[in-house]
N, C-alpha and C positions, 0 to 999 in steps of 0.2 A: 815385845809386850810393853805398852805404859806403863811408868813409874805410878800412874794415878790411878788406874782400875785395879781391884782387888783381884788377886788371884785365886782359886780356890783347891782341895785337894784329899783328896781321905787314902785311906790305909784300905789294902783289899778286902778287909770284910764291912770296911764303913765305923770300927768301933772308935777310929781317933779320927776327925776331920781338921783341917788346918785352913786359916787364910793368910795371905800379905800384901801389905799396897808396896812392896820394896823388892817385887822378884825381878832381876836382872835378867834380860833375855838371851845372855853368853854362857852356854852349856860347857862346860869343864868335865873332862874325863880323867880320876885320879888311879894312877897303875901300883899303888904305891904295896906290900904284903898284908896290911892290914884292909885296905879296903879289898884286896882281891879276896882276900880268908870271909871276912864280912858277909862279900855278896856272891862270890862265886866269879867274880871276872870285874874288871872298870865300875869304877864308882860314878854314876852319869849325875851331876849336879848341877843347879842354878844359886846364885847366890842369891840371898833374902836379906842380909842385913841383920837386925834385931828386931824387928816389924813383925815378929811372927806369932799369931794367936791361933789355939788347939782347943777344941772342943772333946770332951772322951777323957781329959789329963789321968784318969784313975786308972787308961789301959795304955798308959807310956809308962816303959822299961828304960832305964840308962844305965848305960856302961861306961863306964870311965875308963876308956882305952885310949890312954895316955896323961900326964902331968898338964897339956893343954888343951884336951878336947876329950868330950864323950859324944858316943850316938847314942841316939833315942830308937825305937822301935814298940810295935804296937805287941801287947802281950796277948793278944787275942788269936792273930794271924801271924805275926810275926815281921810284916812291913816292915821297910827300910825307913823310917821317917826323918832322921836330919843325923847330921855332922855339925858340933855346935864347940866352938871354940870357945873357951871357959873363959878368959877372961874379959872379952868383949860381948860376949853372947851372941855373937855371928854366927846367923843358920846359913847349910848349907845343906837343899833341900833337891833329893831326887827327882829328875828331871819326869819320871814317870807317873809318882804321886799325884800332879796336876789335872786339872779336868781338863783344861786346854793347853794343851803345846802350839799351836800355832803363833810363828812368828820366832820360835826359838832359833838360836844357831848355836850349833856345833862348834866352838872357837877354840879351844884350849885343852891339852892335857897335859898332866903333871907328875914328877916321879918316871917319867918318859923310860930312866933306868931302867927303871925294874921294872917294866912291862914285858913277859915272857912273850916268845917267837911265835906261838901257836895263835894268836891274834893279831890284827892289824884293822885299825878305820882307814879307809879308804881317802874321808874329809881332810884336804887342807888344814893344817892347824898350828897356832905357837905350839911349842914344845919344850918344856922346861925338865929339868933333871930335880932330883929331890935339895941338890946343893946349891941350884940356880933360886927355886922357891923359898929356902929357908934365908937365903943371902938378903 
């Protein structure tokens, strides 16, 4: 996906809509306990940068779940809408939520650890441990 076209993206009932001209096409999968408690299994991500504008902002919820990041979600439906690292304001935005995925790739997961037995991607991919990422 271009650095230059906007991307676009809503929450399943449509109540938060999102866009970015900064979405990176390298999808990341995070195994880490919170994103699995989160979502129920791998946190599927694209990075976005700080580029990120939300239409709806009166139906985002944030959780500050951690000292350096909180996630946002839609209070309506309940959507996954980002992982945003507090002191940079780096979104980190479900690879799902976008109207188009074409063009993505599968590149990276993280926390590799603590990815429990009962799943496995099939994708080629870096793989970092949670001490390799924080290092």
């Amino acid at each position: 996906m271009s650095n230059s076209s906007v991307a676009k993206g809503s929450c399943l009932c449509g109540a938060v809509s999102l866009s970015t001209t900064s979405m990176n096409d390298r999808v990341g999968a995070c195994h880490c306990s919170m994103c699995r408690k989160w979502g129920g299994g791998a946190l599927l991500v694209v990075e976005c940068g700080s580029d990120v504008s939300f239409k709806g902002e009166e139906n985002i919820g944030i959780y500050q779940s951690s000292e350096w990041a909180e996630r946002g979600f839609c209070k309506q439906c309940g959507s996954h809408l980002f992982y945003r690292l507090k002191q940079n304001q780096q979104y980190y935005i479900p690879a799902g939520i976008f109207d188009n995925d074409e063009g993505l790739v599968f590149e990276h997961q993280v926390f590799i650890d603590e990815k429990p037995a009962y799943y496995s991607f099939a994708n080629q991919t870096k793989n970092m441990t949670g001490a390799e990422l924080f290092a």
